[in-house]
C-alpha positions as CSV (number, residue, x, y, z in Angstrom):
1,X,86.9,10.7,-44.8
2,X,85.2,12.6,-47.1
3,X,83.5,10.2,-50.6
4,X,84.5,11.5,-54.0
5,X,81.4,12.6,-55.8
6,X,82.6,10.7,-58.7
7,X,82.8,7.0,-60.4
8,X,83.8,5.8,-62.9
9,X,81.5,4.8,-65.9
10,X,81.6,1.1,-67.4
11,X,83.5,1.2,-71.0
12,X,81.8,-0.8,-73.5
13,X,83.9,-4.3,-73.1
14,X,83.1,-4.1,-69.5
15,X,79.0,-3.9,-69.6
16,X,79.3,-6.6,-72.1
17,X,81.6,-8.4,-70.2
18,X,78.8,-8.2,-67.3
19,X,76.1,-9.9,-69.5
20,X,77.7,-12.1,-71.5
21,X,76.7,-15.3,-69.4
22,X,73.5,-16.6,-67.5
23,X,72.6,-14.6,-64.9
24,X,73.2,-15.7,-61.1
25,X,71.3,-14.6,-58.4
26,X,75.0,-13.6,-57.1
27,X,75.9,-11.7,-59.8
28,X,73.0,-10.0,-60.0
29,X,73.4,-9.1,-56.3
30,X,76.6,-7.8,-56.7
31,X,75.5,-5.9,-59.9
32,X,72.7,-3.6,-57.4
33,X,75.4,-3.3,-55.3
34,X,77.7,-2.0,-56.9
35,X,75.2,0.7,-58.9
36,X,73.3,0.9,-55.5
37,X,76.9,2.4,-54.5
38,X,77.5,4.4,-57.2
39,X,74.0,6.2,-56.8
40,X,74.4,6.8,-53.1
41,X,77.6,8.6,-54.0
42,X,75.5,11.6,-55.8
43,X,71.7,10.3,-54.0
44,X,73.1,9.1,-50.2
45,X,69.3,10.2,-49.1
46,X,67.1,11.8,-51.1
47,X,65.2,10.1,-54.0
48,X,63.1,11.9,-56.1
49,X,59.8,13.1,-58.4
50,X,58.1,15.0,-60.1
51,X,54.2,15.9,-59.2
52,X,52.6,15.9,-62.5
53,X,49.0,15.9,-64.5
54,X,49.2,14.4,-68.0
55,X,47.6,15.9,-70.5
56,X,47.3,13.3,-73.6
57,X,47.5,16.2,-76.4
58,X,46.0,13.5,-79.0
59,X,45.4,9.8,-79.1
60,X,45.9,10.0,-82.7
61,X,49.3,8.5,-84.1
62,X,50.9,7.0,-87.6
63,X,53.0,4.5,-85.9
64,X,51.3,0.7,-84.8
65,X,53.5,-0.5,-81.8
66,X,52.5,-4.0,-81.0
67,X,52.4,-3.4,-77.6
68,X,50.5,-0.1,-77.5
69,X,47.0,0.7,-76.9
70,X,47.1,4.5,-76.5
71,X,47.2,5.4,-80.2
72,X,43.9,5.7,-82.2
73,X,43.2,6.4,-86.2
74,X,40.3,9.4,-86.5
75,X,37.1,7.5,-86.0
76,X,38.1,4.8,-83.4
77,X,36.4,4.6,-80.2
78,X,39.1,6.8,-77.8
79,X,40.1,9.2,-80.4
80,X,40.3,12.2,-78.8
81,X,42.1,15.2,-79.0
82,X,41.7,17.7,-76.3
83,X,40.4,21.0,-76.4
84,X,42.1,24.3,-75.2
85,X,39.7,24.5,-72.2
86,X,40.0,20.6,-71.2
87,X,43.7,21.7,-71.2
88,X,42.9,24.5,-69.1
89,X,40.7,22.5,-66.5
90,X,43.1,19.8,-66.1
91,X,45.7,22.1,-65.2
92,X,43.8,24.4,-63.2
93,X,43.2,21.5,-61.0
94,X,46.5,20.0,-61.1
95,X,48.0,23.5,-60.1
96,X,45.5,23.6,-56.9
97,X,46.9,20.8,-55.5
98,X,50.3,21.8,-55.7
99,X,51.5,19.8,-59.4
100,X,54.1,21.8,-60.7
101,X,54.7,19.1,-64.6
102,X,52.2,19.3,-67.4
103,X,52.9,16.4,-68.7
104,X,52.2,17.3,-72.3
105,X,52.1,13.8,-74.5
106,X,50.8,12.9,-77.7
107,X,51.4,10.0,-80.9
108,X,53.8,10.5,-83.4
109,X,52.8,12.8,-86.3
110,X,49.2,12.6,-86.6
111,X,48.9,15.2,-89.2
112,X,50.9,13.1,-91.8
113,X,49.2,10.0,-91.2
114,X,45.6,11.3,-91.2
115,X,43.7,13.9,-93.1
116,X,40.5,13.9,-91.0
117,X,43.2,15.2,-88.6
118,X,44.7,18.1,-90.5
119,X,41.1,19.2,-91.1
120,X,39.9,19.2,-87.1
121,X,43.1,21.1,-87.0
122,X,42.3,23.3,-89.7
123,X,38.7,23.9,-88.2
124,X,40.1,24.5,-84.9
125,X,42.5,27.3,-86.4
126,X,45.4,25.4,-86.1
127,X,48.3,24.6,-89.0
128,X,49.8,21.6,-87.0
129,X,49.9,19.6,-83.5
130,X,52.9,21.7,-82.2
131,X,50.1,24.9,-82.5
132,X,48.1,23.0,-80.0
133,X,51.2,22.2,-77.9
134,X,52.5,26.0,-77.9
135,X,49.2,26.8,-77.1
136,X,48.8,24.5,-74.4
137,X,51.9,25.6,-73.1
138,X,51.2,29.1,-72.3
139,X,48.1,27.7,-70.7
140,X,50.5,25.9,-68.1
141,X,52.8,28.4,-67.6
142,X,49.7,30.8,-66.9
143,X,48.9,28.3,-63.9
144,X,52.4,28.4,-62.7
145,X,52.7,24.9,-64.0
146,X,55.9,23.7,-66.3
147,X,55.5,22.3,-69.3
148,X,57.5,18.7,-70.0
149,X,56.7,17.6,-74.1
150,X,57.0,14.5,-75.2
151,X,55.2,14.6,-78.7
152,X,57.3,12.2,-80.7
153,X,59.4,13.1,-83.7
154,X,59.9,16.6,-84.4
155,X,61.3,19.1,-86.4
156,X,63.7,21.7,-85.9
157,X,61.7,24.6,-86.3
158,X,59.4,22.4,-84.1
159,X,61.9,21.9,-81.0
160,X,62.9,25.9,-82.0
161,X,59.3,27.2,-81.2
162,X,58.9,24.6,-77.8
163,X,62.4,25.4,-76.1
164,X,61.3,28.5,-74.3
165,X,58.2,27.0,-73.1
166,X,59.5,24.0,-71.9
167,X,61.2,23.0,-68.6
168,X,62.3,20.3,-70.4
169,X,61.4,17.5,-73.2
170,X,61.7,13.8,-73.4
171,X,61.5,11.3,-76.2
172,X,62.0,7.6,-75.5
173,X,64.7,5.7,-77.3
174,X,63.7,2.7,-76.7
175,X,65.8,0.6,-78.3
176,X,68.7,1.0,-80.6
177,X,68.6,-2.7,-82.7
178,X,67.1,-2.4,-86.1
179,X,66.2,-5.8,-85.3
180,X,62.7,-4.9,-83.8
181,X,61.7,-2.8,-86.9
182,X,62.2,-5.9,-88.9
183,X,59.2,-7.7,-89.9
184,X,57.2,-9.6,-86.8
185,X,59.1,-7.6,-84.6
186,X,56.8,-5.0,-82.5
187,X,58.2,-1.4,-84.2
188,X,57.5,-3.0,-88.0
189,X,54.7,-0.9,-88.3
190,X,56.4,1.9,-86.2
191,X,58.5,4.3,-88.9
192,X,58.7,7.2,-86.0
193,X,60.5,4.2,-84.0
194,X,63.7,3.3,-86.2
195,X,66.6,4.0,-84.1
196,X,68.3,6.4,-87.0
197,X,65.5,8.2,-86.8
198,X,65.0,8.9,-82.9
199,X,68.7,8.8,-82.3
200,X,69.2,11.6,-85.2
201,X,65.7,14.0,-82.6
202,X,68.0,13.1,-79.0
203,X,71.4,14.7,-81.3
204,X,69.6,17.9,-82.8
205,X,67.7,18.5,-79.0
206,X,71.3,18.4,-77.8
207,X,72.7,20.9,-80.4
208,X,69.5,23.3,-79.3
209,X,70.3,23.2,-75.7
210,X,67.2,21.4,-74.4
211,X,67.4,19.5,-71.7
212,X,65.6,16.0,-72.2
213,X,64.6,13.0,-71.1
214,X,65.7,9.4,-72.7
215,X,65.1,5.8,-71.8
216,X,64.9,2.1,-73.1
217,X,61.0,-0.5,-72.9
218,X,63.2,-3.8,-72.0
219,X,60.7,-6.9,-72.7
220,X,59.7,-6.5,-76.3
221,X,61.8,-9.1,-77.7
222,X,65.4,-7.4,-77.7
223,X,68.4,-8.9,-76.2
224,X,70.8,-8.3,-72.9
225,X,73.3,-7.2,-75.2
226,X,70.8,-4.7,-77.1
227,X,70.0,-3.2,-73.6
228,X,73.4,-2.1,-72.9
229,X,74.3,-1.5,-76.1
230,X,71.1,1.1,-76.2
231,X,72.4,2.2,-73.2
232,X,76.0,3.3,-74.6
233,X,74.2,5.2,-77.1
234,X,72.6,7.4,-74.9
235,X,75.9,8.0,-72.8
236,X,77.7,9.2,-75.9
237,X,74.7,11.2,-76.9
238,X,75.4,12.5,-73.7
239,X,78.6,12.8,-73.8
240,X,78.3,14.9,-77.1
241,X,75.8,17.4,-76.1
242,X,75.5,17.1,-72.0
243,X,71.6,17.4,-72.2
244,X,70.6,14.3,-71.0
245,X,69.1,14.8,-67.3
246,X,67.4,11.4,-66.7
247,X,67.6,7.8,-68.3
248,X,64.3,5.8,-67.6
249,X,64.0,1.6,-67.4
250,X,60.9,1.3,-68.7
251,X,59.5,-2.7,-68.1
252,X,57.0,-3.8,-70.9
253,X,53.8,-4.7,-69.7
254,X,51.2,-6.7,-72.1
255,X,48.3,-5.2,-72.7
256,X,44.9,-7.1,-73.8
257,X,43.6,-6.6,-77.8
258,X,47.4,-5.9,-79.0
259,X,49.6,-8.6,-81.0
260,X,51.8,-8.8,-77.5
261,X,49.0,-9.0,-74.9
262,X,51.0,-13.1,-74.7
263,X,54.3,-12.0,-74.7
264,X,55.9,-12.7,-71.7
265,X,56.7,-9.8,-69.3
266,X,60.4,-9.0,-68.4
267,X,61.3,-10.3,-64.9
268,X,62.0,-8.6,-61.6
269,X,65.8,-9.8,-62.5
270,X,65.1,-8.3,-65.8
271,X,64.3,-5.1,-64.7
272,X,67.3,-4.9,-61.6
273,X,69.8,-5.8,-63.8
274,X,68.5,-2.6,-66.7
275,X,68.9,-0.5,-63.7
276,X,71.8,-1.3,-62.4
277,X,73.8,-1.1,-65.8
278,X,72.0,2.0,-66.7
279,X,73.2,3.3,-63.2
280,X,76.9,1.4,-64.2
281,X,77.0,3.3,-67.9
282,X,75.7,6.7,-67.5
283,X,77.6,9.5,-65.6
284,X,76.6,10.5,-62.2
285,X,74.9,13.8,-63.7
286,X,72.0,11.8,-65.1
287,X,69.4,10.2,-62.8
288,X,68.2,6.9,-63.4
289,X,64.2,6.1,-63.4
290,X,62.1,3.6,-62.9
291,X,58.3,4.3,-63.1
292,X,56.7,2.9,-59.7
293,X,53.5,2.1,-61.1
294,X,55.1,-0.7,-63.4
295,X,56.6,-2.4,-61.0
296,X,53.8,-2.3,-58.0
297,X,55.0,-3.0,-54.7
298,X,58.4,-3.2,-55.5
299,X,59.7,0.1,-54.4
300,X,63.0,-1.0,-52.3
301,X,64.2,-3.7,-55.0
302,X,63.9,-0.6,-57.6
303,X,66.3,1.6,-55.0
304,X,68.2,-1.2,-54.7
305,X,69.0,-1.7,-58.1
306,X,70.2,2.3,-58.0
307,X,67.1,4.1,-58.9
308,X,67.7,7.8,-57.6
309,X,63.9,9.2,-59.6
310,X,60.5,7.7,-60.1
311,X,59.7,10.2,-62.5
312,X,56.4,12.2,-63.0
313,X,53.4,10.8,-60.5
314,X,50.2,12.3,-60.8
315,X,47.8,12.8,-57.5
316,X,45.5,13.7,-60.3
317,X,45.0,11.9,-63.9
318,X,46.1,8.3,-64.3
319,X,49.0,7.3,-67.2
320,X,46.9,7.5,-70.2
321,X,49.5,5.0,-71.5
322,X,49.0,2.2,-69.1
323,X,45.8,2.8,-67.4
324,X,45.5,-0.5,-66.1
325,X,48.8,0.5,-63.2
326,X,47.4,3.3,-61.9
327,X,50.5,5.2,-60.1
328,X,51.5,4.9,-56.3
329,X,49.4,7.1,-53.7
330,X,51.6,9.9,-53.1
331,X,51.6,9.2,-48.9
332,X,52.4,5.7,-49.7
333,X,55.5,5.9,-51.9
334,X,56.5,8.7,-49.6
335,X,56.1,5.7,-46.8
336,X,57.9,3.0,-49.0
337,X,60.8,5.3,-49.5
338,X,61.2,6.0,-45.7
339,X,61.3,1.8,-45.3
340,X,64.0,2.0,-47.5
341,X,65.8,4.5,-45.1
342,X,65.9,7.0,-48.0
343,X,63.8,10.6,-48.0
344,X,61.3,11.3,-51.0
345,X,61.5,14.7,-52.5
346,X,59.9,16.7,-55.1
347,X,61.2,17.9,-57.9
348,X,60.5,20.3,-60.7
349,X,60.6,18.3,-65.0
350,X,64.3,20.2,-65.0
351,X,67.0,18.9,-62.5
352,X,69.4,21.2,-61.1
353,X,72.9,21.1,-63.0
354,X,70.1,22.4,-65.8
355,X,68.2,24.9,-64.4
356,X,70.1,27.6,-66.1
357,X,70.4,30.4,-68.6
358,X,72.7,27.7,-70.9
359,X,69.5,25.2,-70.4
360,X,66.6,27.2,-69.6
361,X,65.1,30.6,-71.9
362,X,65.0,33.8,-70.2
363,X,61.7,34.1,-70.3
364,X,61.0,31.7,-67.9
365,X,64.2,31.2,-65.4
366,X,63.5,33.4,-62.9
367,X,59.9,32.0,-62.4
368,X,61.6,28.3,-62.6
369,X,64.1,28.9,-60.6
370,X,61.6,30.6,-57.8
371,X,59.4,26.9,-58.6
372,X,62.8,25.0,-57.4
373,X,62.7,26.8,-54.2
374,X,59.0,26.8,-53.4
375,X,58.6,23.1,-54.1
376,X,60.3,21.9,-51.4
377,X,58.7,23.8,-48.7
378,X,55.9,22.8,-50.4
379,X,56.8,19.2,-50.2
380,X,57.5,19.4,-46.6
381,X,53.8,20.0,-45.7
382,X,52.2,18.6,-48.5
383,X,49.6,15.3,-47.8
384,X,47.2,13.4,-50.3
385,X,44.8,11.8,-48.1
386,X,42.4,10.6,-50.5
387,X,43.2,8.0,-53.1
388,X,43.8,10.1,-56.7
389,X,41.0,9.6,-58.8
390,X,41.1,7.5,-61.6
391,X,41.1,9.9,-64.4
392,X,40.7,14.0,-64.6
393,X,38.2,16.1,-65.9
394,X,37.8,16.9,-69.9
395,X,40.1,13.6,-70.7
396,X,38.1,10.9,-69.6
């Protein structure tokens, strides 16, 4: 008997319906079971990622996240922003040992929150941040590496100039409540975070044919309910534009020195149950993610849940924006997806049902579609037998 390759999606009433009582250890069960199911109908065997370096662009940002400890003001001990050939260096590393994602991330609008910042820029013969990015994009895709952006709010003309340089972008929704922008809630200080505002950037990426990246933080004070309903924003985002390739379930992690480094951390049962509906709401087109070093050793409850992606892991630099987790040896989560009785595969930052010329520029399909082949007979002999180091050269 041969499976269908589709499900059906959960209708609004229905995920509502699924949290609208306390949570049982049997529901919850039956919750990863049923997504687990609906995964394996699309994923029966292979689970993903991506092998990346990130490149943090600029610590700089305008927004203050509670929880964040990545963005710096000009001046601040870890204000940084990287020069062309610290770019290059990184990525002529990561492309040696076989990383095909530059990860190229950055705060949200630097230039209009700083002025010491629009004069480095100025000095450095730049007019804005997205210079830097297009610039550090051609640097990349000079390494054979592809270029993944996730730089925040931006403009048009901004997501115009980075669409044929890009493999792909990303920008986080987060959340879709109003309620955490409100005062004493973590995105008051955030106006780059107000769901209008992000939701208004995933729409116009969609109109421009870029294929991007999404996701919800659960733990900084929002509700079940706001989960899902986050969630059913970014399935008829989806449903309006079809750009949407992966969904991530991001878990909040405190971090010391910020207003939340006491706020309680979202559960295991937290974070199954975000998967599991994300898995339940979105089509079967878009793969749901779960970044492995957020959730250390607990690979096979995140497959279980219906992960089919851990995103971008870097044998190289660490995540600049929780340095404290530093991501899974590559052999090992290879290992602890084999437990699981599932087969870990790379990936390029675009998934197939994108990779072409309605997705990708002409300019650079053929090459990426070359990369989609080559990476998995590079993945078949690849090995990382020493631990990745802690942090690359030039962004220390």
């Amino acid at each position: 008997m041969v499976r269908p390759m589709t499900a059906p999606d959960l209708d609004a009433d229905q995920a509502l319906a699924l949290i609208a009582s306390d949570r049982t250890d049997e529901a919850l069960q039956a919750l990863c079971d049923r997504a687990a199911n609906k995964r394996d109908l699309r994923h029966p065997t292979e689970l993903s990622f991506s092998p990346k370096v990130f490149l943090p662009i600029t610590t700089l940002c305008r927004n203050r996240c509670d929880y964040c400890t990545f963005r710096r003001s000009p001046g601040e001990p870890g204000a940084k922003t990287m020069t062309f050939q610290e770019v290059e260096d990184v990525i002529q590393d990561g492309a040696a040992i076989g990383c095909t994602e530059a990860l190229l991330c950055l705060g949200d609008k630097p230039e209009k929150g700083f002025s010491a910042y629009r004069k480095e820029l100025q000095e450095r013969g730049l007019t804005s941040t997205v210079d830097h990015l297009v610039q550090s994009c051609h640097i990349a895709l000079q390494y054979g590496m592809w270029p993944h952006t996730n730089a925040g709010i931006l403009d048009d003309e901004d997501l115009v100039r980075l669409r044929p340089l890009n493999a792909s972008m990303g920008l986080m929704l987060e959340n879709s409540s109003p309620r955490l922008c409100e005062k004493g809630m973590p995105h008051h200080k955030a106006p780059d975070k107000r769901p209008a505002v992000r939701i208004d950037m995933l729409e116009r990426a969609g109109k421009l044919k870029i294929p991007f990246t999404s996701g919800i933080l659960i733990g900084i004070g929002e509700t079940r309910q706001e989960r899902v309903e986050s969630l059913l924003v970014l399935r008829e985002i989806h449903q309006k534009y079809g750009h949407i390739q992966e969904i991530i379930v991001q878990n909040f992690r405190a971090k010391e020195g910020t207003p939340m480094d006491n706020m309680p951390e979202p559960t295991m049962d937290d974070l199954k149950e975000a998967i599991a509906l994300a898995r339940l709401i979105m089509p079967l087109d878009v793969s749901i993610q779960a970044p492995p070093n957020l959730a250390p050793g607990a690979i096979q409850q995140l497959i279980d849940a219906g992960v089919n992606d851990f995103g971008g892991v870097s044998p190289l630099t660490p995540d600049f924006i929780n340095p404290e987790h530093p991501w899974p040896h590559l052999d090992q989560l290879k290992r602890d997806v084999q437990a699981a009785g599932k087969t870990l595969v790379a990936r390029l930052p675009i998934y197939d049902a994108w990779l072409n010329d309605t997705w990708v520029d002409p300019s650079i399909l053929p090459a990426l579609q070359r990369a989609h082949t080559e990476i998995h007979t590079w993945w078949q002999t690849a090995s990382f037998a020493q631990p990745a180091p802690l942090s690359a050269k030039g962004v220390r």
